[in-house]
C-alpha positions in Angstrom: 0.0 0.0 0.0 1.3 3.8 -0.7 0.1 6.8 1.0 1.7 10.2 2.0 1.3 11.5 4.7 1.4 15.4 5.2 1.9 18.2 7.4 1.3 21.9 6.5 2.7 24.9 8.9 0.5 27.8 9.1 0.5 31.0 9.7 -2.3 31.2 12.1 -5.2 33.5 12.5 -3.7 36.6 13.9 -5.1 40.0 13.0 -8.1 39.2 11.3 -5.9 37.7 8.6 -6.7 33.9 7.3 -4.8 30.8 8.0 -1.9 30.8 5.4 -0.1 28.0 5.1 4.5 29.0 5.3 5.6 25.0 5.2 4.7 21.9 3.7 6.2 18.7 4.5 5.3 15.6 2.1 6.7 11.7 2.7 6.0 8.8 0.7 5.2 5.8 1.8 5.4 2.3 -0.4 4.6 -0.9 1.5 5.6 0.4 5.1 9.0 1.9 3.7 9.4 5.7 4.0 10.6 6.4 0.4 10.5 9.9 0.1 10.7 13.2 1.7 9.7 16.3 0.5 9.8 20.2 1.6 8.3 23.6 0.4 8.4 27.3 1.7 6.1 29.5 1.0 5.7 33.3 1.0 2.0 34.4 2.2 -0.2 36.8 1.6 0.7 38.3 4.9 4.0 39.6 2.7 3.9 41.9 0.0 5.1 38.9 -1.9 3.1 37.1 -3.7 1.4 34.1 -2.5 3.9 31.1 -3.1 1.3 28.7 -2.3 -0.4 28.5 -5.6 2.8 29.1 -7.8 4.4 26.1 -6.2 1.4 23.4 -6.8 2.5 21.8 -9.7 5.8 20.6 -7.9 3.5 19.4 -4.7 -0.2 18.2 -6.5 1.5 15.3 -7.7 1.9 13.4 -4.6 -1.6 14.3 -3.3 -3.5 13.3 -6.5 -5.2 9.7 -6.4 -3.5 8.6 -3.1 -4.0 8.0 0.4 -3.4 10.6 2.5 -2.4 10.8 6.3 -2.1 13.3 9.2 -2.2 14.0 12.7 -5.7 15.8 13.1 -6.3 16.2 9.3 -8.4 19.0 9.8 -6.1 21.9 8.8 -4.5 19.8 5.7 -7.8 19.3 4.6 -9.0 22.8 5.1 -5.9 24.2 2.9 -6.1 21.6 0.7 -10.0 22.2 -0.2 -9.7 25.8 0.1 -6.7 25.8 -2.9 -8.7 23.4 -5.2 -12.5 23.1 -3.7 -13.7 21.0 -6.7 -10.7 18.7 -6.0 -11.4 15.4 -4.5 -8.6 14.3 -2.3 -7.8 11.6 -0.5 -8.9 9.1 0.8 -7.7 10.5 4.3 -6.6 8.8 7.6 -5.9 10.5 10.5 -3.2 9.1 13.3 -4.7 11.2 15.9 -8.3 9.4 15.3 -6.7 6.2 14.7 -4.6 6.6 18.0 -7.5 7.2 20.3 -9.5 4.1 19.1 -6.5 1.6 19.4 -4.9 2.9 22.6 -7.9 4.8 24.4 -5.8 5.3 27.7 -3.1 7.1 26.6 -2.4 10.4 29.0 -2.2 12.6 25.5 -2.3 12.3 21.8 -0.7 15.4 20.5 2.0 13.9 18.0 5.1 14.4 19.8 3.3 12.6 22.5 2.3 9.8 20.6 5.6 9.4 18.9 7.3 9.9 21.9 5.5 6.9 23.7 6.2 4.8 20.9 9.3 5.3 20.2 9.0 6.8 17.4 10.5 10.3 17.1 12.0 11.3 14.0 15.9 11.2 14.5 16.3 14.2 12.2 19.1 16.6 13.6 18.6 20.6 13.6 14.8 19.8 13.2 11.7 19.7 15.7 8.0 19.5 16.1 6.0 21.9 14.4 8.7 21.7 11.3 6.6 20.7 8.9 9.1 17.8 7.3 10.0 16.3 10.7 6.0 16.0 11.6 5.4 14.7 8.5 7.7 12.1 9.0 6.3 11.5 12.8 3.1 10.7 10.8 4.6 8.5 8.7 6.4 7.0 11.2 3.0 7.0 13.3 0.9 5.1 10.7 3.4 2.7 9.4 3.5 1.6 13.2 0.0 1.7 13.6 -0.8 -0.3 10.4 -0.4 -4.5 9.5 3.2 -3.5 8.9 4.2 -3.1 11.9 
C-alpha cells in the first residue's frame, strides 16, 4: 500500500488575517517503507510577496493526486487543501490522531510528539523539531506505518 502522509505549517489567524499555510512537508510511503521526503516554503499573503502557495502546486499536486493521505488531526491539511482546489477530491484521508484514540484509548495525550514519543517513534532528524513541517510529517509517517499490519 502507498500513502503520503502530510503536514502543513501555518501562519495562524492573527489580526483578522486567514490561516496561510509557510511550510509543507510531504513523505512517501510504499509498503511500510518511507521512500521519500519532500519540503516547500512558501511566501504568504501576509508579505507583500506574492502568494507562493499556488505558484508552487505543480511541484507538490502530484503526490496528493489519487492517493492515500495521512495526518495527525487532518483538519487543517484538509482545510488548505479544499480551500486551494475546492472541486478537487482528495484523499482518501486517515488521521493518526483518530486512529490513535480508538487503538490505545488510555493514553495520558495524543498530540503527535506525545504519541511518537511513547512509541518510540521520534524522527531522529538533527537541527529539526515539532512543528517543522518535514520532521512531523515524517512523525506521521512514522506513526501510521507503526499503527498499520506492517508493523
Amino acid at each position: 500500500m502507498k500513502f503520503t502522509a502530510l503536514d502543513f505549517e501555518t501562519t495562524g489567524y492573527k489580526d483578522g488575517c486567514t490561516n496561510e499555510p509557510w511550510q509543507l512537508g510531504l513523505v512517501v510511503v510504499e509498503d511500510g517503507v518511507i521512500t521519500h521526503e519532500k519540503e516547500w516554503f512558501f511566501k504568504t499573503r501576509l508579505t507583500p510577496e506574492a502568494n507562493e502557495f499556488m505558484q508552487e502546486w505543480c511541484s507538490f499536486y502530484p503526490y496528493l493526486d489519487s492517493t492515500r493521505l495521512v495526518a495527525h488531526n487532518i483538519s487543517t491539511e484538509r482545510t488548505i487543501l479544499t480551500r486551494a482546489a475546492p472541486l478537487t477530491k482528495f484523499g482518501p484521508w486517515v488521521d493518526t490522531l483518530k486512529l490513535c484514540k480508538a487503538i490505545y484509548p488510555k493514553l495520558e495525550g495524543y498530540s503527535l510528539s506525545e504519541v511518537c514519543t511513547t512509541f518510540g517513534l521520534v524522527p531522529d532528524m538533527p537541527g529539526r523539531t515539532w512543528h517543522d513541517a518535514l520532521y512531523d510529517a515524517v512523525a506521521c509517517a512514522k506513526l501510521a506505518i507503526f499503527l498499520s499490519a506492517w508493523n
